[in-house]
C-alpha distance (Angstrom), angle and dihedral (degrees) to the residues before:
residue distance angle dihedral
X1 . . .
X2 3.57 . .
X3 3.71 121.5 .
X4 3.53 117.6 -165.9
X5 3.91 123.9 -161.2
X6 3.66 105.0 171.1
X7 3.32 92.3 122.7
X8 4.12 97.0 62.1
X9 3.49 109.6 4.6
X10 3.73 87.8 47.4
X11 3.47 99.2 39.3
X12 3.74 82.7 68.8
X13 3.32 97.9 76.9
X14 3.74 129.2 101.5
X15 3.65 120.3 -80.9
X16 4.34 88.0 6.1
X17 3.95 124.0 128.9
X18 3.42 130.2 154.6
X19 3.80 119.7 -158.0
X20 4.29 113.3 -145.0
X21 4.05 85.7 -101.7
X22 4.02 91.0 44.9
X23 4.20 83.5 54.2
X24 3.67 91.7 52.8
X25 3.54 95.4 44.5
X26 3.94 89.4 46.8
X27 3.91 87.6 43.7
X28 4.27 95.1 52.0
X29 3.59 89.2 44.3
X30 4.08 90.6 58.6
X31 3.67 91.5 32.5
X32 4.07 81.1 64.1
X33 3.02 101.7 36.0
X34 3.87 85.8 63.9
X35 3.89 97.0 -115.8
X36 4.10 111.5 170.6
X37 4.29 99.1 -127.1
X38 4.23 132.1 -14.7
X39 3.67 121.4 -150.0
X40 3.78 105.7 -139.6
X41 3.79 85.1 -164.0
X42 3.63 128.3 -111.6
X43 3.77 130.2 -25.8
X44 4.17 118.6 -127.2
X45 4.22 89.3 7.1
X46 4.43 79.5 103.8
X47 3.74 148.0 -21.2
X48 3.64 92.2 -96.3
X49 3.54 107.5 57.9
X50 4.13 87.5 42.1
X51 4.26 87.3 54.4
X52 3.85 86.5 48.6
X53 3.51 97.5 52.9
X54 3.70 90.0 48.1
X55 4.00 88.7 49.9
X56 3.77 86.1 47.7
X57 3.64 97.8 52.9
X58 3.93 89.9 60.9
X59 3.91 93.4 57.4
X60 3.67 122.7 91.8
X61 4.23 100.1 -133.4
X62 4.12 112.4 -149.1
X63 3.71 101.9 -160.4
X64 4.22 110.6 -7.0
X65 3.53 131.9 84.9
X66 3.59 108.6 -138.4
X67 4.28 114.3 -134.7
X68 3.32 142.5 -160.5
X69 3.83 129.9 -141.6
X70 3.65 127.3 -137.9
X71 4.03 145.0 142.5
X72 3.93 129.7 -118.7
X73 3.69 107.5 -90.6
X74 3.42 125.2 -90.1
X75 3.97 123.3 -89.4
X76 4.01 117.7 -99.1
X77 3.57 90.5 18.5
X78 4.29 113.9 94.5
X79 3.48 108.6 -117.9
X80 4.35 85.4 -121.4
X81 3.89 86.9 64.7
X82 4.04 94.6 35.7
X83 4.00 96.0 114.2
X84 3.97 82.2 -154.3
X85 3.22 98.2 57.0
X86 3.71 86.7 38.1
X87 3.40 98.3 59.8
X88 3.80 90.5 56.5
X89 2.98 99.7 62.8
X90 3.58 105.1 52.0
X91 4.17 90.4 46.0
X92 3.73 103.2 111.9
X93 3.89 94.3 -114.2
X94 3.93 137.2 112.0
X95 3.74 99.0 -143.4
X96 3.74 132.2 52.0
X97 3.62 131.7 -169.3
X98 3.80 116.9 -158.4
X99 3.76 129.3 -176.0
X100 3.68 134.3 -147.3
X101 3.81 150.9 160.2
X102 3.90 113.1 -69.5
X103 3.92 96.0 157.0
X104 4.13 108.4 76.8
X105 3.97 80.2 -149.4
X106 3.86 89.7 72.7
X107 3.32 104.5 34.4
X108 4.19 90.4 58.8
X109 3.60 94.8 40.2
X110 4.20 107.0 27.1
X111 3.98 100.1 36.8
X112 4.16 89.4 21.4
X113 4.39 86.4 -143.6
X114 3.42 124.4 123.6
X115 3.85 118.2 -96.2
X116 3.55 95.3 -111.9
X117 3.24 90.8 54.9
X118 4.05 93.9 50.0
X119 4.30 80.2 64.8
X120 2.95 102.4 55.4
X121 4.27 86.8 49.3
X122 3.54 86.4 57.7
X123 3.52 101.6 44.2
X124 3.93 93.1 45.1
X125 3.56 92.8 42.5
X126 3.76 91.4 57.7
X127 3.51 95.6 41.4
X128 3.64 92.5 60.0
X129 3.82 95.0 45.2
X130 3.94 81.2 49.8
X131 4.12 96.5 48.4
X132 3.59 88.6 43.9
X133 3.52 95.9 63.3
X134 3.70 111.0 -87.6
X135 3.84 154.3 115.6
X136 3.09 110.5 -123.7
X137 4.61 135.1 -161.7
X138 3.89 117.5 -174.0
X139 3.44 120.3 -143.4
X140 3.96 103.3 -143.9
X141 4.21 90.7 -145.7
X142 3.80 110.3 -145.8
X143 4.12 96.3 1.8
X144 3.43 100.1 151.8
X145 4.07 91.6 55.3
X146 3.46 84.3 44.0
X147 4.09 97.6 53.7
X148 3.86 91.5 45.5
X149 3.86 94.3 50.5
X150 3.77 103.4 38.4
X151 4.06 111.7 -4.7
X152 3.91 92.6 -169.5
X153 3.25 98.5 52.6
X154 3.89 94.0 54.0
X155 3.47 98.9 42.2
X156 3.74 87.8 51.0
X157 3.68 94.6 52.2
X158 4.35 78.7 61.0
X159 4.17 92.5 57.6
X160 4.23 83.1 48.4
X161 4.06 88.7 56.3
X162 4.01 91.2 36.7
X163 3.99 87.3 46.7
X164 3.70 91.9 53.3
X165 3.71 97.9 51.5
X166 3.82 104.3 -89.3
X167 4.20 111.7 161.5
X168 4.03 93.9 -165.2
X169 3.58 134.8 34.3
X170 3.96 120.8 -153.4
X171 3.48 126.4 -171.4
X172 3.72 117.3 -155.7
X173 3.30 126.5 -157.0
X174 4.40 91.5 -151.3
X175 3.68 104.1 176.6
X176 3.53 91.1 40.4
X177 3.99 102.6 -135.1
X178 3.88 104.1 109.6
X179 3.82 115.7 120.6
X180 3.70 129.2 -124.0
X181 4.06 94.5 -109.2
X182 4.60 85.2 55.2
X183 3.58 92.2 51.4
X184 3.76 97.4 50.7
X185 4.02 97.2 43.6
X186 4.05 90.2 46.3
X187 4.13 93.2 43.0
X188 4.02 82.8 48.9
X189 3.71 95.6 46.5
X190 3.82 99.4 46.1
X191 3.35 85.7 44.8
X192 3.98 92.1 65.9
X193 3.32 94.4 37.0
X194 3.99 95.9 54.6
X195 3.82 138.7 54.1
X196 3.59 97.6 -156.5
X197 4.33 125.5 84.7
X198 3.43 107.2 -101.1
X199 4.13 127.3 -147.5
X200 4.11 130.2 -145.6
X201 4.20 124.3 -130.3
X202 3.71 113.0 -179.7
X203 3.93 125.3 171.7
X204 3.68 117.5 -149.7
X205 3.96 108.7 -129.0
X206 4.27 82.0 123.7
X207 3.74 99.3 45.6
X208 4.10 83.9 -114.1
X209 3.67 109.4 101.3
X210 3.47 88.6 104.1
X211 3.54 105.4 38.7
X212 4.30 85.6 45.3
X213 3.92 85.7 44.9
X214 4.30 88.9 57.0
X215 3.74 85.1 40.1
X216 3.88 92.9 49.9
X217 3.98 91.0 50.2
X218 3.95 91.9 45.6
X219 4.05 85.4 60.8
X220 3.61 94.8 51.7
X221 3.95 108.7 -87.1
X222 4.11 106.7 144.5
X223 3.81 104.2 -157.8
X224 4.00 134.5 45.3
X225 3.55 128.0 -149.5
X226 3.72 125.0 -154.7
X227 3.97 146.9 92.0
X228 3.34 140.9 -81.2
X229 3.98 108.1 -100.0
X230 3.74 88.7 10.2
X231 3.43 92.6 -98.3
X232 3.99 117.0 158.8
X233 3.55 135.5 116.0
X234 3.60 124.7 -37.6
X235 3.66 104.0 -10.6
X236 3.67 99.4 -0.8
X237 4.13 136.1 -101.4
X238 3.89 122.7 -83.9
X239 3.63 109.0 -59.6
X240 3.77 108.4 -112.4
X241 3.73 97.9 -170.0
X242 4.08 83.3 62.8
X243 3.50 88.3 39.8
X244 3.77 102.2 54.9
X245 3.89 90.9 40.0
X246 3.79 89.7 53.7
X247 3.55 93.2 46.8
X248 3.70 92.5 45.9
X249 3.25 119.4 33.5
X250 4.30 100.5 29.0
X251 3.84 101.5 25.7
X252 4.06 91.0 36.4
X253 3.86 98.1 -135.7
X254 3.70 126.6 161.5
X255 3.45 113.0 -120.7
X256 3.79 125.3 170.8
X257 3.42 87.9 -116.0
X258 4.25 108.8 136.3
X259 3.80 97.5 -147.4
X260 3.76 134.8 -3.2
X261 3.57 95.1 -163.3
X262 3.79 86.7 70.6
X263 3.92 90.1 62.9
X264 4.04 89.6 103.2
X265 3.61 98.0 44.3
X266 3.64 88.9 50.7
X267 3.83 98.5 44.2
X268 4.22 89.4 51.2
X269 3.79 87.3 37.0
X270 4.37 88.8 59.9
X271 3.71 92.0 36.6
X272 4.35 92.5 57.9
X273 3.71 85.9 45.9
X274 3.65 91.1 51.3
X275 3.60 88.4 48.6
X276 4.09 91.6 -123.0
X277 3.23 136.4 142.5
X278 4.69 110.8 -115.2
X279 3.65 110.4 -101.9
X280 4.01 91.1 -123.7
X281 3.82 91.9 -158.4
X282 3.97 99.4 50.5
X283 3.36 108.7 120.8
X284 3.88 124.0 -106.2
X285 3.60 96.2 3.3
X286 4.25 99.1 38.2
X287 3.86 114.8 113.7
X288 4.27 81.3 -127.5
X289 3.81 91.7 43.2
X290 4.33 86.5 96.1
X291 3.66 98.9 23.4
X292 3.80 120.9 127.3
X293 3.51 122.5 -170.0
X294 4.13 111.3 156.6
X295 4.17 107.1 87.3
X296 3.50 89.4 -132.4
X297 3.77 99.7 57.6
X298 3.79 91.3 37.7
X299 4.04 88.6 49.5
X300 4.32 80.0 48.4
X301 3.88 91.7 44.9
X302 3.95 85.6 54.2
X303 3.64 97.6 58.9
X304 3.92 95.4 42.7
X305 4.04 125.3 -11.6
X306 3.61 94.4 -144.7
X307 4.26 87.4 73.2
X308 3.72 87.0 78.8
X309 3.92 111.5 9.9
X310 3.34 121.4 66.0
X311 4.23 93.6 -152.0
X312 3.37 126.3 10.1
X313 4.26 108.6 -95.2
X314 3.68 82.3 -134.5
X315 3.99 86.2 79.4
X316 3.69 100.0 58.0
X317 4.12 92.0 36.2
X318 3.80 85.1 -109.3
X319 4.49 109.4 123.3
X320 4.15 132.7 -145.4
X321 3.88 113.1 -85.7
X322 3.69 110.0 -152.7
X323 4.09 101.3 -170.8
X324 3.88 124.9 -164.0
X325 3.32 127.0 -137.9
X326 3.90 148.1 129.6
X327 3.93 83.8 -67.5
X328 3.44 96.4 53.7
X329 4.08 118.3 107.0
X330 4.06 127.3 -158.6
X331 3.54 84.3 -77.3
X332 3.55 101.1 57.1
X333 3.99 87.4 49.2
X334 4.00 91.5 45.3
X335 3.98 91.8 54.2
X336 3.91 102.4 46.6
X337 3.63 89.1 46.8
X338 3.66 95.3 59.2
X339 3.72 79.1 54.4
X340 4.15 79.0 69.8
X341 3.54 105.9 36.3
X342 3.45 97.1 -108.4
X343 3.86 127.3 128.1
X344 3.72 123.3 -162.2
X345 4.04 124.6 167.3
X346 3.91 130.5 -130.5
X347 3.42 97.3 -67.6
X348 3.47 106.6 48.2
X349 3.94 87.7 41.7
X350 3.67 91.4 61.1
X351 3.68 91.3 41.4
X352 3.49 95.5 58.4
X353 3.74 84.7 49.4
X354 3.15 100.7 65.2
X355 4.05 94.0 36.6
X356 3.49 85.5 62.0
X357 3.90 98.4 46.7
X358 3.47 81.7 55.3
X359 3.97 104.4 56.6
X360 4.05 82.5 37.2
X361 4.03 84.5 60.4
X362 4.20 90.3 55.1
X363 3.78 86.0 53.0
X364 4.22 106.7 -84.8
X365 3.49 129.3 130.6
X366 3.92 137.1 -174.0
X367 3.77 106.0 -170.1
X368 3.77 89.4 104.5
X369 3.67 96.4 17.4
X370 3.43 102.2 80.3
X371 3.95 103.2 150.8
X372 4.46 91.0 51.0
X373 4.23 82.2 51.6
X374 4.10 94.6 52.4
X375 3.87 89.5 43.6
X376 4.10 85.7 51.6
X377 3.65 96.6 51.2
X378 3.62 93.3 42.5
X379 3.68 95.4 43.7
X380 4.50 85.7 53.0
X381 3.61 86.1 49.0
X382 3.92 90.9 57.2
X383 3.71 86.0 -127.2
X384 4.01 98.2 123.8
X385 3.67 132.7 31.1
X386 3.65 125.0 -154.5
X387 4.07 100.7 -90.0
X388 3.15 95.7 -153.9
X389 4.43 140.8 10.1
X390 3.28 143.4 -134.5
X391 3.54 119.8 -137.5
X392 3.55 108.0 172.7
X393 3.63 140.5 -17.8
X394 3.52 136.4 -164.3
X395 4.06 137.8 -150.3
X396 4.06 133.4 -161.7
X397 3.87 126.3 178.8
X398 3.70 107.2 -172.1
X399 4.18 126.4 -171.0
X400 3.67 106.6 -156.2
X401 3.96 108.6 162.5
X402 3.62 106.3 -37.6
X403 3.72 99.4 -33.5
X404 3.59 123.6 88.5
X405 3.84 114.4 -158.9
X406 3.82 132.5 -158.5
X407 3.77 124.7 -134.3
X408 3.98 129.5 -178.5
X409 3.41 129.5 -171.5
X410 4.15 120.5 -161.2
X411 3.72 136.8 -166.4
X412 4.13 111.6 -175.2
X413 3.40 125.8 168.6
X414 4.02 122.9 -162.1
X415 3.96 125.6 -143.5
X416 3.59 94.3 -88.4
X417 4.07 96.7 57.2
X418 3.35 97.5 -94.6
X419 3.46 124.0 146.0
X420 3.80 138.1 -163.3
X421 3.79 122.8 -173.3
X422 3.79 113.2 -168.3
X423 4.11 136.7 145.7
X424 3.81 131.9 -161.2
X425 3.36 138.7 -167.8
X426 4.00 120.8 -117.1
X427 3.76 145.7 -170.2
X428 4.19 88.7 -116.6
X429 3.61 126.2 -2.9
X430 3.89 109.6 -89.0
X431 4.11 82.0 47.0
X432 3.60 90.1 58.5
X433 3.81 91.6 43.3
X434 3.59 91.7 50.0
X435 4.06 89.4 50.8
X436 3.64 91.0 45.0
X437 4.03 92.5 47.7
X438 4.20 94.2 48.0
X439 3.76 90.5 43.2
X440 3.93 87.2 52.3
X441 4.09 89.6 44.1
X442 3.60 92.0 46.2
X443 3.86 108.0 84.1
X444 3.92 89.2 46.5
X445 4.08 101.7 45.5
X446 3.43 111.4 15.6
X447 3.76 90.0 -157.9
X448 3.76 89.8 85.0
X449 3.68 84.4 74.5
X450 4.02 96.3 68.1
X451 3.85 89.5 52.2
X452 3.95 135.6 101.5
X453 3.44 136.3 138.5
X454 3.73 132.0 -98.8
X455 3.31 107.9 -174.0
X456 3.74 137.8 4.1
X457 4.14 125.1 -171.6
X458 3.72 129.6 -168.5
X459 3.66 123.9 -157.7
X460 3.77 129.0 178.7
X461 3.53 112.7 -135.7
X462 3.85 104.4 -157.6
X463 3.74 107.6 15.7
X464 3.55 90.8 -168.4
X465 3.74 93.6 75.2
X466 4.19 83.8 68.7
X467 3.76 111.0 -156.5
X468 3.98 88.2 -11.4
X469 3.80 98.8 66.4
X470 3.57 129.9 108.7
X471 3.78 122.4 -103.5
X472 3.60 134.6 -146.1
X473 4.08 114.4 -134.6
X474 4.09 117.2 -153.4
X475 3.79 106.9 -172.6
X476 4.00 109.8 -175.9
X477 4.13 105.4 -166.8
X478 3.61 140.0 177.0
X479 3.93 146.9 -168.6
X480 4.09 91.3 -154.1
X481 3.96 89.8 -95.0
X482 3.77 103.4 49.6
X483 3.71 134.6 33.0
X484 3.84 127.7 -153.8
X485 3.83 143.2 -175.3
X486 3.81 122.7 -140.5
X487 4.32 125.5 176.9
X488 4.11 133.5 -147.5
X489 3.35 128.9 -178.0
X490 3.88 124.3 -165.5
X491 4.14 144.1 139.3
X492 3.46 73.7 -115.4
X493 3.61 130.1 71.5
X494 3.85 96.4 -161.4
X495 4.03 88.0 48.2
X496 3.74 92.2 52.9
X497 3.82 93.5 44.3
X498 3.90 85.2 53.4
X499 3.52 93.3 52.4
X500 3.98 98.9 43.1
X501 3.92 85.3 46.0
X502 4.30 87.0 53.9
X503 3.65 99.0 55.4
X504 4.05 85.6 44.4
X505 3.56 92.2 63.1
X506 3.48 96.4 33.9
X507 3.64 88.8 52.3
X508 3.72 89.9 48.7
X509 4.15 94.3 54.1
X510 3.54 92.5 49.2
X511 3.54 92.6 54.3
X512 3.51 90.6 47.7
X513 3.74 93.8 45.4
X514 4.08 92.7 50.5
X515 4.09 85.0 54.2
X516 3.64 95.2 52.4
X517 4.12 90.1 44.9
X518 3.48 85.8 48.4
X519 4.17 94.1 50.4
């Protein structure tokens, strides 16, 4: 089973918040993807969470069972008048997942009771949940501490949640410092001591939660908690886009899972919602997961993919990355340009090999600039001509009051001698040259209308050099379908900017042009 808790757990990390409609969205996406249960998070903690529950309850769900989150109630109060425990039970859910004290450590120094009376919490708490209607899982917080300092006293805090009614047993590992070797002996033991199936939540703080989450599941534990992306407080939960790949596609277990090739989509699909930037080196789902950069490995990668990848990306949705750079061989070149259609023999390969050595020498580099390297190769080839030039461009900064405003001014001139001369104000200088350049573009290729930047980096390539070195533009653009990378370098940064933002546009209109060829 696969327990997802994105939607709390992860919430909990820094910089994280779901809105009610962000939940739903997060919750459908899960619900296709064929995840097991989603906890919404927990009901009365704020307005939020109580609105998505109510949005929740008016969906019909395909394949997940949706959960709410919640804590044992709270000594000297009964668990009838516990507003917790209250609030539980009248969210419109089947399942509830409950957490409570399982290390004697806490329950002395954290809740300050005795830990007799921390059993009977749990078992009343459960109980209640149980009378009132619902199924209930506890979440044994801190269990593995717990085992290694006093193994009694956490396994006994187990028989309270089986004695009140529980149906599933997790153990968490909360502080997430418990080695492999703990979390298969405890799994093992509870296992033996217990009837009931019994679930795995790790935290990350030791870069293990996934490996201790496989381990867990090799020993017998039926359901994993975690998040999509890992994400979580602190250093994140178990990742369960590793974890569902592992346990898929290496250690061939049947999850209900609808379709592993839509573990990509789904990963980028929770990190937009989350309003986060994709880890590009996560594995399976990371942009770098598939990328191959050394000649010799590409040149291996040619002849048979499983040299250098140990799936193909295809699996997971995620696709081979050749990148080029001054380490990149004939090979390299001949297998990201099949990537583009184009073919090109030995001698241009090695050609363009050393061409691009060369610009990567003043400072450029295509590894993430994919869009500036096919205009290169096409451009050597003699296959595409500038569409259009720039013949002069112009840049004020003005400081009136406390606002300082942008100004560009463009001249461009197409194939045919035609020229437009236009300028444009802008929130900083390369946005107002960028506005002033697609205005002038605009009456001769329309295209330029569909186009605006997403993202735009600046590195400084020798920082030596101070305010006099040369810089290193990234421009990442789109047309609302597509997306595309294009590189400048310059002692300037407007120049480079200028020169990124050309080969974006140019890239654009010969897309555009190959499409209406094509039609």
């Amino acid at each position: 089973m696969i327990y997802d808790t994105t939607l709390r757990d992860g919430a909990q990390s820094e910089g994280v918040s779901f809105s009610p409609e962000d939940s739903l969205e997060v919750l459908k996406k899960l619900d296709e993807f064929g995840v097991d249960f989603v906890e919404g998070g927990w009901p009365g903690s704020a307005p939020k969470v109580d609105e998505f529950f109510k949005l929740a309850s008016k969906i019909k769900l395909k394949n997940t069972k949706l959960t709410a989150f919640g804590s044992t109630g709270k000594f000297g109060t009964p668990a009838k008048n516990d507003q917790n425990l209250k609030n539980l039970a009248a969210c419109p859910v089947e399942w509830c997942c409950i957490f409570g004290k399982s290390w004697d450590f806490q329950v002395t120094s954290a809740l300050c009771i005795l830990p007799e009376q921390n059993l009977d919490l749990i078992r009343n708490s459960i109980r209640f949940l149980k009378d009132s209607g619902k199924r209930v899982m506890f979440d044994a917080e801190h269990f593995f501490d717990g085992y290694i300092n006093n193994k009694e006293y956490a396994l006994s805090t187990l028989k309270a949640a089986v004695d009140g009614g529980a149906e599933w047993l997790v153990l968490c590992d909360t502080n997430g410092g418990t080695m492999m070797e703990v979390i298969a002996d405890a799994v093992e033991d509870v296992l033996l001591t217990f009837e009931i199936p019994v679930g795995i939540h790790c935290h990350n703080d030791s870069d293990l939660a996934v490996a201790n989450s496989l381990v867990a599941v090799e020993r017998g534990a039926t359901m994993v908690q975690g998040t999509i992306n890992g994400i979580g407080e602190r250093t994140g939960n178990a990742n369960l886009c590793s974890i569902m790949a592992n346990l898929e596609l290496k250690l061939e277990y049947e999850l209900n899972i609808k379709d592993i090739g839509q573990l990509t989509e789904l990963s980028t699909f929770v990190s937009e919602t989350a309003n986060l930037a994709p880890v590009p080196g996560m594995p399976f789902v990371g942009e770098k997961a598939f990328a191959h950069k050394g000649g010799v490995h590409v040149s291996a990668i040619a002849r048979d993919p499983r040299t250098y990848e140990h799936i193909a990306p295809e699996c997971v949705g995620n696709k081979r990355r050749i990148l080029i750079s001054d380490m990149a061989g004939r090979a390299s070149i001949s297998e990201k340009l099949k990537d583009f259609g184009i073919d090109i023999g030995t001698e241009e390969s090695q050609a363009i090999v050393n061409q691009i050595k060369a610009l990567e020498a003043q400072g450029y580099q295509f590894e993430g600039a994919d869009a500036s390297f096919e205009l290169l190769v096409r451009r050597f080839k003699g296959e595409l001509e500038s569409p259009f030039k720039v013949t002069g461009f112009r840049v004020f900064i003005d400081n009136i009051g406390d606002k300082v405003s942008s100004e560009a001014s463009v001249k461009v001139m197409d194939s045919n001698g035609n020229e437009e001369h236009t300028a444009s104000n802008g929130d900083g200088p390369v946005n107002a040259l960028d506005n002033a350049l697609r205005k002038a573009l605009s009456s001769l290729f329309p295209v330029t209308d569909r186009i605006r930047l997403t993202d735009y980096k600046v590195r400084v390539l020798d920082g030596k050099s101070a305010t006099a070195a040369s810089v290193r533009v990234l421009i990442r653009s789109t047309d609302g379908k597509n997306s595309w990378t294009t590189v400048g370098v310059s002692e300037n940064v407007i120049e480079a900017s200028l020169y990124a933002l050309i080969d974006s546009i140019e890239y654009a209109i010969h897309k555009n042009t190959d499409k209406e060829v094509a039609q």
